[in-house]
LODO-29718 format. One record per residue (C-alpha): residue number from 1; residue in one letter; x, y, z. Coordinates in steps of 0.25 Angstrom, whole numbers, plus 5000, padded with zeros to 4 digits. Example, Ala and Ser with C-alpha at 12.3 -4.5 7.8 and 13.67 -1.06 7.14 Angstrom:
# LODO-29718
<node><seq>1</seq><type>a</type><east>5049</east><north>4982</north><up>5031</up></node>
<node><seq>2</seq><type>s</type><east>5055</east><north>4996</north><up>5029</up></node>
This chain:
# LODO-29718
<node><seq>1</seq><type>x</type><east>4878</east><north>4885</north><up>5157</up></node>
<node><seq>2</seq><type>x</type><east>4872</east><north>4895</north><up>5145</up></node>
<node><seq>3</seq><type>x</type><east>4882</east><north>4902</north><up>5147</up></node>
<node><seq>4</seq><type>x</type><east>4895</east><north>4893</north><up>5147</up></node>
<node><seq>5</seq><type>x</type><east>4889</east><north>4890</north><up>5135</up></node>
<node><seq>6</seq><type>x</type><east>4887</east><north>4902</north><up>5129</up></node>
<node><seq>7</seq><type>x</type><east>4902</east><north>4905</north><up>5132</up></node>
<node><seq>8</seq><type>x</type><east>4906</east><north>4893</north><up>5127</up></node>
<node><seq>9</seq><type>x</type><east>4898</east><north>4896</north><up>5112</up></node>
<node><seq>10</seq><type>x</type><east>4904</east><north>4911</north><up>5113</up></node>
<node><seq>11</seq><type>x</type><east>4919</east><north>4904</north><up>5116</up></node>
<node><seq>12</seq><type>x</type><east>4917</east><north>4895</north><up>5105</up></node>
<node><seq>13</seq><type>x</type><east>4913</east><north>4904</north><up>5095</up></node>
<node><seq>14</seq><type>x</type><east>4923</east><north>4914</north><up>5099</up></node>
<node><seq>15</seq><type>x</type><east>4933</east><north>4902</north><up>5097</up></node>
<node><seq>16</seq><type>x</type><east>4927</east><north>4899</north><up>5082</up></node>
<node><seq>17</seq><type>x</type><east>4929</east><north>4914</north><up>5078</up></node>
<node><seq>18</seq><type>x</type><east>4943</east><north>4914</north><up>5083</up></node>
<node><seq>19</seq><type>x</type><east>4945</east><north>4900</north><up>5074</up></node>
<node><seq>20</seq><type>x</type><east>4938</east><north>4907</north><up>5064</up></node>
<node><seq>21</seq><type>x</type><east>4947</east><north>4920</north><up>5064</up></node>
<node><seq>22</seq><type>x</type><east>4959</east><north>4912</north><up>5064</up></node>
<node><seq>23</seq><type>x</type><east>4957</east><north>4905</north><up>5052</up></node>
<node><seq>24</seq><type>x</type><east>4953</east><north>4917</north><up>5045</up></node>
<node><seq>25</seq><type>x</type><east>4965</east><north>4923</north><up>5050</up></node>
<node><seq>26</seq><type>x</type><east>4973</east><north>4912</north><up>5046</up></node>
<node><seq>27</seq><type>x</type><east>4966</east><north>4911</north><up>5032</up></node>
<node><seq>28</seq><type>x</type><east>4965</east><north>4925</north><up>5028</up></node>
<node><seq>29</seq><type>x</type><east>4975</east><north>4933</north><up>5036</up></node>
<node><seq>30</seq><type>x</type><east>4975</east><north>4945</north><up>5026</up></node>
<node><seq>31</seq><type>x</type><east>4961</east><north>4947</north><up>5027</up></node>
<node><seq>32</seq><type>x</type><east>4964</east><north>4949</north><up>5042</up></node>
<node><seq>33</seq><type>x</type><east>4977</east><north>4957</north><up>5039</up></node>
<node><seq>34</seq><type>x</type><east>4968</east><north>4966</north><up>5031</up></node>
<node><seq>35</seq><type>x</type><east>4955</east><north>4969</north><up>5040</up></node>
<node><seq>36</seq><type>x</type><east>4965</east><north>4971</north><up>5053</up></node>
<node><seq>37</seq><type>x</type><east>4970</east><north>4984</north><up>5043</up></node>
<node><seq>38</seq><type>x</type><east>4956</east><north>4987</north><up>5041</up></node>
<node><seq>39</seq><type>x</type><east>4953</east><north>4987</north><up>5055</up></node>
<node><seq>40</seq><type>x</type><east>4965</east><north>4993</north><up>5061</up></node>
<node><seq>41</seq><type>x</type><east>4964</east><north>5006</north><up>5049</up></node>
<node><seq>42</seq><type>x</type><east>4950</east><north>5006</north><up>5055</up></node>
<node><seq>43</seq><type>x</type><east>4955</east><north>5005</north><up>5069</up></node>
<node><seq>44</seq><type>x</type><east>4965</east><north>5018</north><up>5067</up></node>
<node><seq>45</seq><type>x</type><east>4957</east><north>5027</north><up>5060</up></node>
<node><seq>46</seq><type>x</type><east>4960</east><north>5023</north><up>5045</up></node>
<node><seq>47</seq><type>x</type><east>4949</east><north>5024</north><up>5035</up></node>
<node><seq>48</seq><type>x</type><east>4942</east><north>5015</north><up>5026</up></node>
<node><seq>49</seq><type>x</type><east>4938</east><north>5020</north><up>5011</up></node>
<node><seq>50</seq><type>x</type><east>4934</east><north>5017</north><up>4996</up></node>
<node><seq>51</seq><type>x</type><east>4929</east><north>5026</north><up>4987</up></node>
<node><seq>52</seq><type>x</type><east>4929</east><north>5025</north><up>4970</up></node>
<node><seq>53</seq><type>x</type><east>4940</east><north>5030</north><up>4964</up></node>
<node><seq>54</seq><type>x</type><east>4940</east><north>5029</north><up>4949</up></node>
<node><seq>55</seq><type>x</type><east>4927</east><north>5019</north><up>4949</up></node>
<node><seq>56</seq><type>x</type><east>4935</east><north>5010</north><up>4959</up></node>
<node><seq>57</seq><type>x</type><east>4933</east><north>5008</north><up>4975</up></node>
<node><seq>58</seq><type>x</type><east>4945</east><north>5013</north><up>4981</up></node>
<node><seq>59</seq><type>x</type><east>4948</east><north>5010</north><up>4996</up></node>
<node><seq>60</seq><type>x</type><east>4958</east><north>5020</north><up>5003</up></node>
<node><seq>61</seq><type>x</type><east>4962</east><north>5021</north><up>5018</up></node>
<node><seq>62</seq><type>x</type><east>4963</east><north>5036</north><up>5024</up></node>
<node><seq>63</seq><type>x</type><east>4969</east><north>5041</north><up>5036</up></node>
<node><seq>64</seq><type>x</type><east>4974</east><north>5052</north><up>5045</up></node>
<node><seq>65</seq><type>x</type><east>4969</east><north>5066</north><up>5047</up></node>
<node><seq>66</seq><type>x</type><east>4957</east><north>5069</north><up>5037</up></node>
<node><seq>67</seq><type>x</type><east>4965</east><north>5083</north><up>5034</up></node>
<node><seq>68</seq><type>x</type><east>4977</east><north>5078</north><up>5036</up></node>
<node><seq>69</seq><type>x</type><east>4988</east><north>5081</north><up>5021</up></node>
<node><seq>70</seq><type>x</type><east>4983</east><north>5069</north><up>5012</up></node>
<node><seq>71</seq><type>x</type><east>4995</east><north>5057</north><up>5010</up></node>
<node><seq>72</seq><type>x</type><east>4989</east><north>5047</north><up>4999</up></node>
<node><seq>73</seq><type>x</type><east>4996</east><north>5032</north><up>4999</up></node>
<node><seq>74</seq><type>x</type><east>4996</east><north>5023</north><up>4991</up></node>
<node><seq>75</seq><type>x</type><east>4998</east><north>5008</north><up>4991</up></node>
<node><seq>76</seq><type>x</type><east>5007</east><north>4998</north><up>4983</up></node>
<node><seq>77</seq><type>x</type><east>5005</east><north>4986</north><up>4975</up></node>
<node><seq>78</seq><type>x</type><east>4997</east><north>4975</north><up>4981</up></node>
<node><seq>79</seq><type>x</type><east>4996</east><north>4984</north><up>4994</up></node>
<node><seq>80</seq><type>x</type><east>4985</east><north>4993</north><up>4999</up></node>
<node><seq>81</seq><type>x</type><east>4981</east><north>5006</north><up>5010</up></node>
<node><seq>82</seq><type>x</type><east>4986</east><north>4997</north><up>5020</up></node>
<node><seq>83</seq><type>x</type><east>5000</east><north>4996</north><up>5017</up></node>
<node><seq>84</seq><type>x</type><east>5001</east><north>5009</north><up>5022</up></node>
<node><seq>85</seq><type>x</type><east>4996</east><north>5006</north><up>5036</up></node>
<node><seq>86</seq><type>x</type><east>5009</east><north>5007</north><up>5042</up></node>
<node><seq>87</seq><type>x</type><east>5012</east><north>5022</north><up>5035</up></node>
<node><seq>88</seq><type>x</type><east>5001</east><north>5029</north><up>5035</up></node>
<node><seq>89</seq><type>x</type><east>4998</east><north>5032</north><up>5050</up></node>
<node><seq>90</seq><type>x</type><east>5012</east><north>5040</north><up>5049</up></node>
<node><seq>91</seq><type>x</type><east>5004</east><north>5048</north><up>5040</up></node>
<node><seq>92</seq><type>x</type><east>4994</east><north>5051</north><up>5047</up></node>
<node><seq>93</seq><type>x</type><east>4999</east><north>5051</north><up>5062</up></node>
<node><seq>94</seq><type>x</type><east>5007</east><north>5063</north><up>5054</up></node>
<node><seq>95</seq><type>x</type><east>4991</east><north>5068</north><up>5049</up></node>
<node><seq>96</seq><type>x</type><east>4991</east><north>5063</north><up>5036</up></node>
<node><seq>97</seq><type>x</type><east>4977</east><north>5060</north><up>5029</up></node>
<node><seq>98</seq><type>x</type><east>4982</east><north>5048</north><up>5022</up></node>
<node><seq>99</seq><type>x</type><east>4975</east><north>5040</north><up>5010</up></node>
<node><seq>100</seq><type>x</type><east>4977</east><north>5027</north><up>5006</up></node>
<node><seq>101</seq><type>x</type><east>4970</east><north>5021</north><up>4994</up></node>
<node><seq>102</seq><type>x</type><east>4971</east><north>5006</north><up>4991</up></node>
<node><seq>103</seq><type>x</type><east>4972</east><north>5005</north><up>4976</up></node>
<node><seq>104</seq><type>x</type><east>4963</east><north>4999</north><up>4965</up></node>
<node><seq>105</seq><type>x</type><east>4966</east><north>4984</north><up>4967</up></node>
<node><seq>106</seq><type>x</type><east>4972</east><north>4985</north><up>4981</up></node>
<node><seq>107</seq><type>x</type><east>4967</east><north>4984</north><up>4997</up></node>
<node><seq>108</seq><type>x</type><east>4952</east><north>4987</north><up>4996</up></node>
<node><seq>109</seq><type>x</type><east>4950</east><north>4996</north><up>4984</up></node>
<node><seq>110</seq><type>x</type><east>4943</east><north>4988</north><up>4973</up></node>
<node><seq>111</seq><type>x</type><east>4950</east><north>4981</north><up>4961</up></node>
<node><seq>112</seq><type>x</type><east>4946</east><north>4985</north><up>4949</up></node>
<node><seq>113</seq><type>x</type><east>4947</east><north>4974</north><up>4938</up></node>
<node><seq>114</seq><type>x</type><east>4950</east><north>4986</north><up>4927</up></node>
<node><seq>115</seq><type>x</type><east>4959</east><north>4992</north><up>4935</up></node>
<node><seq>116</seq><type>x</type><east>4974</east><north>4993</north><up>4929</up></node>
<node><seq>117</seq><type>x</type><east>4982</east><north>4995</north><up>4943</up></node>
<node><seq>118</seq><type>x</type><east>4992</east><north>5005</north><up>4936</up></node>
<node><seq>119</seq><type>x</type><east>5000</east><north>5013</north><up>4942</up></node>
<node><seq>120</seq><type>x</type><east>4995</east><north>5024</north><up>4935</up></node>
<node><seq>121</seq><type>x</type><east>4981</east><north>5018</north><up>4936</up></node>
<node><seq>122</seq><type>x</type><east>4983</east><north>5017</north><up>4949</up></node>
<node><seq>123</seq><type>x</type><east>4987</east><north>5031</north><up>4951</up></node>
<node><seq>124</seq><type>x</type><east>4975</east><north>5037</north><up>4944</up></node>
<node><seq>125</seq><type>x</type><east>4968</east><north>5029</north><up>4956</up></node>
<node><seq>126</seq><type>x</type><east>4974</east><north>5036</north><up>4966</up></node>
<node><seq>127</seq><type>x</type><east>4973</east><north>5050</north><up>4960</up></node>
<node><seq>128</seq><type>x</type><east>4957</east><north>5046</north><up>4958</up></node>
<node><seq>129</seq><type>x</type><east>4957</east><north>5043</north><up>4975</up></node>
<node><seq>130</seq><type>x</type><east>4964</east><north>5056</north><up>4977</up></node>
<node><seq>131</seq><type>x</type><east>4953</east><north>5064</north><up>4969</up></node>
<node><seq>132</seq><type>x</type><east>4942</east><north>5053</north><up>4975</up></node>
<node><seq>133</seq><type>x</type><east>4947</east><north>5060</north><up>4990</up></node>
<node><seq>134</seq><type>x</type><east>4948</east><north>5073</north><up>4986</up></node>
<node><seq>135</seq><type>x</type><east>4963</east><north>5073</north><up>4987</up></node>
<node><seq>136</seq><type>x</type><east>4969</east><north>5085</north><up>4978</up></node>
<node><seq>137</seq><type>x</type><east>4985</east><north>5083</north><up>4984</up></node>
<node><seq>138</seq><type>x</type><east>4990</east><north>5071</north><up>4990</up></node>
<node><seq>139</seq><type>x</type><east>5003</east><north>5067</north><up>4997</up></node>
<node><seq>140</seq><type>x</type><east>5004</east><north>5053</north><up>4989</up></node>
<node><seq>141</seq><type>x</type><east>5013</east><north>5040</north><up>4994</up></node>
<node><seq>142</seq><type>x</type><east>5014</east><north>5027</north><up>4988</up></node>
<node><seq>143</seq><type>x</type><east>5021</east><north>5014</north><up>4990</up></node>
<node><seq>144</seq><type>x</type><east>5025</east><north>5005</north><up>4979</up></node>
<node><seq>145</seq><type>x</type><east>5016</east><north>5003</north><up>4967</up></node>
<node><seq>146</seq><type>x</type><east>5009</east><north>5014</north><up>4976</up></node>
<node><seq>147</seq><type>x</type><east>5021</east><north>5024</north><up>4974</up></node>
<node><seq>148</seq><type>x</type><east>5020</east><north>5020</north><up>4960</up></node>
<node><seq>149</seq><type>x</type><east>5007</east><north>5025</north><up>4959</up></node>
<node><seq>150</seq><type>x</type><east>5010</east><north>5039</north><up>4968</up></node>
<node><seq>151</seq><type>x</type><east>5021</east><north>5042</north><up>4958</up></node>
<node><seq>152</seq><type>x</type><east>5010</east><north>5043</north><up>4948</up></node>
<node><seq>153</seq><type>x</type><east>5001</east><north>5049</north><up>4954</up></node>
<node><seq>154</seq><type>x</type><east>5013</east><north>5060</north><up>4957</up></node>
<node><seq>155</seq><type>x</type><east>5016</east><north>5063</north><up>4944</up></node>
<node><seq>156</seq><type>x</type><east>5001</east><north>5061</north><up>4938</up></node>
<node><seq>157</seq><type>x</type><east>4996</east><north>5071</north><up>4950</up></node>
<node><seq>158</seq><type>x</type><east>5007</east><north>5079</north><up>4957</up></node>
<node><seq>159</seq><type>x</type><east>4997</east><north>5090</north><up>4960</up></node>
<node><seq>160</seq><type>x</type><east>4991</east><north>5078</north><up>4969</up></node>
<node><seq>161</seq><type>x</type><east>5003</east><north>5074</north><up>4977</up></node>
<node><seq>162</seq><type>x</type><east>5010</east><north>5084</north><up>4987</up></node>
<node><seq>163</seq><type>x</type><east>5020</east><north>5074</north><up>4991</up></node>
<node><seq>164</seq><type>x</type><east>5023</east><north>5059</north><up>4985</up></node>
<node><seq>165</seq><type>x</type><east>5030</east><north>5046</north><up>4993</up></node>
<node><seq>166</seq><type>x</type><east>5033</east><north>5033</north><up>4986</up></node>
<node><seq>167</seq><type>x</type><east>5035</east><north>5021</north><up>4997</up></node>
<node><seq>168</seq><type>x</type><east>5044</east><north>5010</north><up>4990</up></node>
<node><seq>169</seq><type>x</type><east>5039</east><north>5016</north><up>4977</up></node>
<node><seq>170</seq><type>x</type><east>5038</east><north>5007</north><up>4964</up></node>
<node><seq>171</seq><type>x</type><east>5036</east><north>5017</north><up>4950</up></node>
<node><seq>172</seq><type>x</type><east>5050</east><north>5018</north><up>4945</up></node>
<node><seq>173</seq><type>x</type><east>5052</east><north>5009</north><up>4932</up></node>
<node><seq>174</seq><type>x</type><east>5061</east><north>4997</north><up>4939</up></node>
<node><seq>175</seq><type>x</type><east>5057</east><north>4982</north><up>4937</up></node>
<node><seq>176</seq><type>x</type><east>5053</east><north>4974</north><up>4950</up></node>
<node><seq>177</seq><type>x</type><east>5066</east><north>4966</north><up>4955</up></node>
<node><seq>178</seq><type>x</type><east>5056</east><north>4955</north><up>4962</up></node>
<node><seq>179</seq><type>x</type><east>5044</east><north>4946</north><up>4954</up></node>
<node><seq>180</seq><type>x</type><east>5030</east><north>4957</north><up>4955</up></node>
<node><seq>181</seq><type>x</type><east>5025</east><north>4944</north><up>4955</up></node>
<node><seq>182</seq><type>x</type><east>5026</east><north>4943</north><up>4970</up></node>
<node><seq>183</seq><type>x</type><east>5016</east><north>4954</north><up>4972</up></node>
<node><seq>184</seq><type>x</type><east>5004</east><north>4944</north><up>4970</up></node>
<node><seq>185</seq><type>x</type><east>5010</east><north>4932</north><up>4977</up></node>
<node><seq>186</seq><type>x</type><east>5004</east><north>4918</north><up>4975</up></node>
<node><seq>187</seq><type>x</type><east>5010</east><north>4911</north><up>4986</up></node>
<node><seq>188</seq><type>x</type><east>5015</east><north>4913</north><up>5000</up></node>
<node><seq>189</seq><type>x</type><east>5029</east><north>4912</north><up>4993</up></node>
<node><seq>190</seq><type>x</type><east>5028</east><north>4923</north><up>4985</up></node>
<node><seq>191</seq><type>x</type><east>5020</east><north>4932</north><up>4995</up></node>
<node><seq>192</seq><type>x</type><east>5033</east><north>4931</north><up>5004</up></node>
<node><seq>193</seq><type>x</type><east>5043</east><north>4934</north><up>4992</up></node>
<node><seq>194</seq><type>x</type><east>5033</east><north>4947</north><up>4991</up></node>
<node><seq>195</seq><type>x</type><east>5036</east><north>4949</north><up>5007</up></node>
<node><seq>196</seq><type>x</type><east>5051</east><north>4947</north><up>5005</up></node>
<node><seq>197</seq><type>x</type><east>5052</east><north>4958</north><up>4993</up></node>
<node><seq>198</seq><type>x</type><east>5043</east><north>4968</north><up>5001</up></node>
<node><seq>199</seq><type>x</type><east>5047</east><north>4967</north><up>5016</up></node>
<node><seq>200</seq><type>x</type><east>5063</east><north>4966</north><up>5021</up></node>
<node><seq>201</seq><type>x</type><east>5064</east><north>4955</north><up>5031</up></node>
<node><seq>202</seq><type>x</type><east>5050</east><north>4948</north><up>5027</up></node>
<node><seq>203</seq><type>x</type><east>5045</east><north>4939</north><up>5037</up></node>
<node><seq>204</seq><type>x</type><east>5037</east><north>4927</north><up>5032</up></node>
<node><seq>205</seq><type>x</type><east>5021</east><north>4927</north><up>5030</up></node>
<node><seq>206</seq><type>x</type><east>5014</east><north>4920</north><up>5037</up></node>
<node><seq>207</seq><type>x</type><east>5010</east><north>4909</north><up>5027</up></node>
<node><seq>208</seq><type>x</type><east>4995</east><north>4911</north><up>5029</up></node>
<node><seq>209</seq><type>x</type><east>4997</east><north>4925</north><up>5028</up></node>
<node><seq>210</seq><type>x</type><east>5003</east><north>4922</north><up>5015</up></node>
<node><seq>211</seq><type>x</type><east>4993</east><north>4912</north><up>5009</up></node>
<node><seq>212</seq><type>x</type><east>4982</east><north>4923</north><up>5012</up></node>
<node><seq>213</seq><type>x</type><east>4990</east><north>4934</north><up>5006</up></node>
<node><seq>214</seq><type>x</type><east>4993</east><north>4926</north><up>4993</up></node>
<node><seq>215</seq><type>x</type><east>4978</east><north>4923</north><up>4993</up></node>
<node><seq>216</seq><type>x</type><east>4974</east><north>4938</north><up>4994</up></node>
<node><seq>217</seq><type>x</type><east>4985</east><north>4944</north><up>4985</up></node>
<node><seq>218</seq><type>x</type><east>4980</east><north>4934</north><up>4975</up></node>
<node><seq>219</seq><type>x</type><east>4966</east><north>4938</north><up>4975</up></node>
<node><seq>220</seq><type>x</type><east>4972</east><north>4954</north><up>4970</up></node>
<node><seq>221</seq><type>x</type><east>4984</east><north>4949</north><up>4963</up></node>
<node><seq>222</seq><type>x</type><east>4978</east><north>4955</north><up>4948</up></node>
<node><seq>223</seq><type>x</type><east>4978</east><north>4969</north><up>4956</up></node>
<node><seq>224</seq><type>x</type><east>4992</east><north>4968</north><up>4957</up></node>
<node><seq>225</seq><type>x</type><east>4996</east><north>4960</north><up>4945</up></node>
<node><seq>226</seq><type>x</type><east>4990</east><north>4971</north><up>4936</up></node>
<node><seq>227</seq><type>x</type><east>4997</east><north>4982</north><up>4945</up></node>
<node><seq>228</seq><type>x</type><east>5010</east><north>4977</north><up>4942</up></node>
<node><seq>229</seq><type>x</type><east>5009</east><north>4972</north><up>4929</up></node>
<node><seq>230</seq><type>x</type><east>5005</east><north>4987</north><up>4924</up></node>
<node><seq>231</seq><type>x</type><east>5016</east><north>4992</north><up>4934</up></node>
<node><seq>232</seq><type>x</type><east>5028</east><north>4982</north><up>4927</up></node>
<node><seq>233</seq><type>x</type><east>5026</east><north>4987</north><up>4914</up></node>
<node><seq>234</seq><type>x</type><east>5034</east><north>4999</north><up>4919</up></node>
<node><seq>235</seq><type>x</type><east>5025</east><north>5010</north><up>4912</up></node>
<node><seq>236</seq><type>x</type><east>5021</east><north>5017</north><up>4923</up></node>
<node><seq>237</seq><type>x</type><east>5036</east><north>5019</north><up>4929</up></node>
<node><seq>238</seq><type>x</type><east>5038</east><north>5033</north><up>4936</up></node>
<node><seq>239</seq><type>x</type><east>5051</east><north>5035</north><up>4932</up></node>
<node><seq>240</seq><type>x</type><east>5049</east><north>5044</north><up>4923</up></node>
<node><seq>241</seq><type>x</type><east>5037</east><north>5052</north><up>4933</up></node>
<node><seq>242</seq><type>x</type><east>5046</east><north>5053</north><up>4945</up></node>
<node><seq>243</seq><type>x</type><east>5054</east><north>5064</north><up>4942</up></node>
<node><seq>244</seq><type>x</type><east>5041</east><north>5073</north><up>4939</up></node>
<node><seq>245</seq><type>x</type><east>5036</east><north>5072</north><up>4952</up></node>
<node><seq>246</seq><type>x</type><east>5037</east><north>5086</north><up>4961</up></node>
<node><seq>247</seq><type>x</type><east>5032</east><north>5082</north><up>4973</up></node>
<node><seq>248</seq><type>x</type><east>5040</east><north>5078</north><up>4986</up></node>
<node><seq>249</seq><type>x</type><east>5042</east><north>5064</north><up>4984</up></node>
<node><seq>250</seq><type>x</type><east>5044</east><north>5053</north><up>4997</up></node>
<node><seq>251</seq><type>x</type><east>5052</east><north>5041</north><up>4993</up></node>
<node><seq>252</seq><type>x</type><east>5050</east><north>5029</north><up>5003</up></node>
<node><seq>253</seq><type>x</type><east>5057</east><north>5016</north><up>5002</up></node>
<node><seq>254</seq><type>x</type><east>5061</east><north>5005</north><up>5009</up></node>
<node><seq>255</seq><type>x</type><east>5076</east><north>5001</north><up>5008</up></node>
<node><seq>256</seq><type>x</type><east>5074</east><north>4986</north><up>5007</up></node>
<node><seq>257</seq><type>x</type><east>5063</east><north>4988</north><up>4997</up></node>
<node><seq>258</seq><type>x</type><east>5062</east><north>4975</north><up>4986</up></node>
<node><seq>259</seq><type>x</type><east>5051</east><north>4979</north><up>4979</up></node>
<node><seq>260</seq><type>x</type><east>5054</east><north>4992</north><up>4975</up></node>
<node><seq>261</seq><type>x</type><east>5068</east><north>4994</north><up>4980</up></node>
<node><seq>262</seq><type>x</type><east>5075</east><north>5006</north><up>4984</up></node>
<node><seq>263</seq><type>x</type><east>5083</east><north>5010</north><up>4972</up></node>
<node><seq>264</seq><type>x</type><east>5069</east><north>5013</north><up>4967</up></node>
<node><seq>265</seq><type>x</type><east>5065</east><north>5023</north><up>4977</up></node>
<node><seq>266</seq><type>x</type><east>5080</east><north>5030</north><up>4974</up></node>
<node><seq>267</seq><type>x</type><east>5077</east><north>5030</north><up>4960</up></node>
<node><seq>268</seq><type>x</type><east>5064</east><north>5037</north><up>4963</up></node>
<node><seq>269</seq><type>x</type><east>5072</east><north>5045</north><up>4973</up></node>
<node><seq>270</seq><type>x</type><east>5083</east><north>5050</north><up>4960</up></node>
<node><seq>271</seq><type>x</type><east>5070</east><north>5054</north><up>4951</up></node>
<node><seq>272</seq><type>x</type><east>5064</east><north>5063</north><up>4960</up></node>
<node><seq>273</seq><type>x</type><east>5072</east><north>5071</north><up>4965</up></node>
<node><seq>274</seq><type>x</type><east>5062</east><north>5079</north><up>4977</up></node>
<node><seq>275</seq><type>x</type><east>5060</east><north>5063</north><up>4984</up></node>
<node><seq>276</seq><type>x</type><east>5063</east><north>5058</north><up>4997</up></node>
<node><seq>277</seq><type>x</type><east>5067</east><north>5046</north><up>4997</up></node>
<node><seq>278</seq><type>x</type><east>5065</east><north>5037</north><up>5012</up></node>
<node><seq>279</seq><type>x</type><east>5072</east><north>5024</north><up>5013</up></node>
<node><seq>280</seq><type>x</type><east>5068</east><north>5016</north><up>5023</up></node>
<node><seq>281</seq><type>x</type><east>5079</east><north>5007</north><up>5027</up></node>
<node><seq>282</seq><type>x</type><east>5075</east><north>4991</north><up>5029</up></node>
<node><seq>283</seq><type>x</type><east>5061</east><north>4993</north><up>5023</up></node>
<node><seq>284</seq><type>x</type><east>5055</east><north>4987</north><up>5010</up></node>
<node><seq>285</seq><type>x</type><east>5043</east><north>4990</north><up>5002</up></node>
<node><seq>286</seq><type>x</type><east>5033</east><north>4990</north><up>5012</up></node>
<node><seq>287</seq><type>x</type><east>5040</east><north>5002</north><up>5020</up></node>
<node><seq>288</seq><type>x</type><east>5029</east><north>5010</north><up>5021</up></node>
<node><seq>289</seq><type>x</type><east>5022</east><north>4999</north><up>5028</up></node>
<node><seq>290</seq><type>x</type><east>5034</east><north>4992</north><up>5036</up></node>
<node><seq>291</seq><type>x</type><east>5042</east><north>5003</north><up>5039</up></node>
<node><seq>292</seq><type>x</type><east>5032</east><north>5016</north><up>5041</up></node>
<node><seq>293</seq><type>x</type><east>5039</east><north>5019</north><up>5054</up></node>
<node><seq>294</seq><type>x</type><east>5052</east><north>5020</north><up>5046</up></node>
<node><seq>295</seq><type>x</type><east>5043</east><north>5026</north><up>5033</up></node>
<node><seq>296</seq><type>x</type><east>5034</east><north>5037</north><up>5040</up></node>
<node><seq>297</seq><type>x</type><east>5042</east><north>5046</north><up>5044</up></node>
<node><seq>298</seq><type>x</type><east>5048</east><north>5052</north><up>5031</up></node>
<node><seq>299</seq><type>x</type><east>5033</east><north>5051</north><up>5025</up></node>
<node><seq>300</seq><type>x</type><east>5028</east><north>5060</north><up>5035</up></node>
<node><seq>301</seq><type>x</type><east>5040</east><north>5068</north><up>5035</up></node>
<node><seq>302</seq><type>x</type><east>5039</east><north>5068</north><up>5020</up></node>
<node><seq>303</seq><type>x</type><east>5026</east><north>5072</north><up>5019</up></node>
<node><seq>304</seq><type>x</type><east>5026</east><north>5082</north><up>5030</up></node>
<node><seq>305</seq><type>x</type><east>5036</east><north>5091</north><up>5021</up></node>
């Protein structure tokens, strides 16, 4: 009788935690999202670290053969180490040590309040993490506001960067074409005009999925906020700095791209003149994380050269 009853309190617990779970689930699915990425980067042999940079905790991701040639990547607005989940085991299936810093203000790096979250501000940052790793020469790869900030880093550093790719780069002077608003969304309503302009085909978001990511993109929305607001005044455009750079440089875009569209990858193409320019056909901006299969290949090849 003890123990019917001792499986009857272990089933009914068991039956409360599962309760419990689901409405966390339900309630905070990004919390969920995020710590299954932990685990699984865990799980596959990714590592977990923050060290001070520049009087500020900087968390960075590292993978792939400790004396493997080093590829640095960096993330894009509102983004962080994770987006480049999809990529980044390419890179090291092909024995790689790869690097992946979340910024200031993004992922789990701090957010510092006196922070300007330049571009160029942001690109003293990731120099200052190169030196914090001992990392005298880099192959460098960024996407979006990330490519924004490798271009500067490029022409500040070039003794630093063997080999440069830009994924769906934004840099050149060219006034957005859709409402940057939409980059903080305050409702489910605008989170899915964001999912529209950033994947072709978008499937709806599951409305709870939405509500908690409207919630969590609120609570960082300054971050992002200041970022662009520094990066619309146009003062940091690379136009002029492009045709400077000497190293091999790897264009990636995705042809259906709506936030920063193709043309602007052929214009980077035209002003310097040593790229490589990768279309991906039927990919938007997120096609180093939607379309690796299709991505990874001219990467590896690109920096196997």
């Amino acid at each position: 009788m003890k123990l019917i009853h001792k499986l009857l309190w272990i089933g009914g617990a068991i039956s409360w935690i599962a309760v419990i779970a689901v409405a966390a689930f339900w309630f905070r699915p990004i919390g969920f999202f995020n710590q299954g990425m932990y685990l699984h980067e865990c799980l596959t042999g990714v590592q977990s670290h923050s060290i001070p940079v520049d009087g500020h905790r900087l968390h960075y991701l590292a993978e792939g053969p400790a004396a493997g040639p080093v590829v640095v990547l960096v993330h894009g607005l509102g983004g962080s180490a994770e987006d480049w989940r999809s990529l980044a085991p390419y890179l090291v299936k092909a024995g790689f040590r790869v690097y992946i810093p979340d910024l200031p203000g993004y992922g789990r790096s701090q957010k510092p309040a006196d922070f300007s979250y330049s571009i160029p501000d942001q690109a003293a940052v990731v120099v200052s993490f190169l030196d914090a790793l001992g990392l005298k020469q880099v192959d460098l790869g960024g996407w979006s506001m990330g490519g924004w900030i490798a271009q500067r880093v490029a022409f500040n550093h070039p003794d630093r960067i063997r080999r440069l790719m830009l994924f769906d780069s934004a840099g050149i002077y060219q006034k957005p074409a859709w409402d940057t608003h939409l980059f903080t969304p305050n409702t489910p309503a605008e989170l899915e005009q964001l999912n529209v302009l950033l994947t072709p085909h978008a499937k709806p978001i599951p409305a709870f999925f939405a509500r908690d990511f409207v919630r969590v993109s609120q609570q960082d929305a300054w971050v992002i906020q200041r970022a662009l607001a520094a990066m619309l005044t146009g003062k940091d455009a690379t136009d002029a700095l492009l045709p400077q750079l000497k190293m091999p440089i790897l264009l990636v875009w995705g042809s259906e791209d709506r936030i920063t569209p193709l043309d602007q990858g052929q214009k980077i193409h035209r002003l310097v003149p040593q790229s490589q320019l990768d279309v991906i056909p039927g990919c938007g901006h997120l096609a180093a994380l939607q379309c690796a299969p299709q991505v990874a290949p001219g990467v590896v090849a690109f920096l196997k050269q």
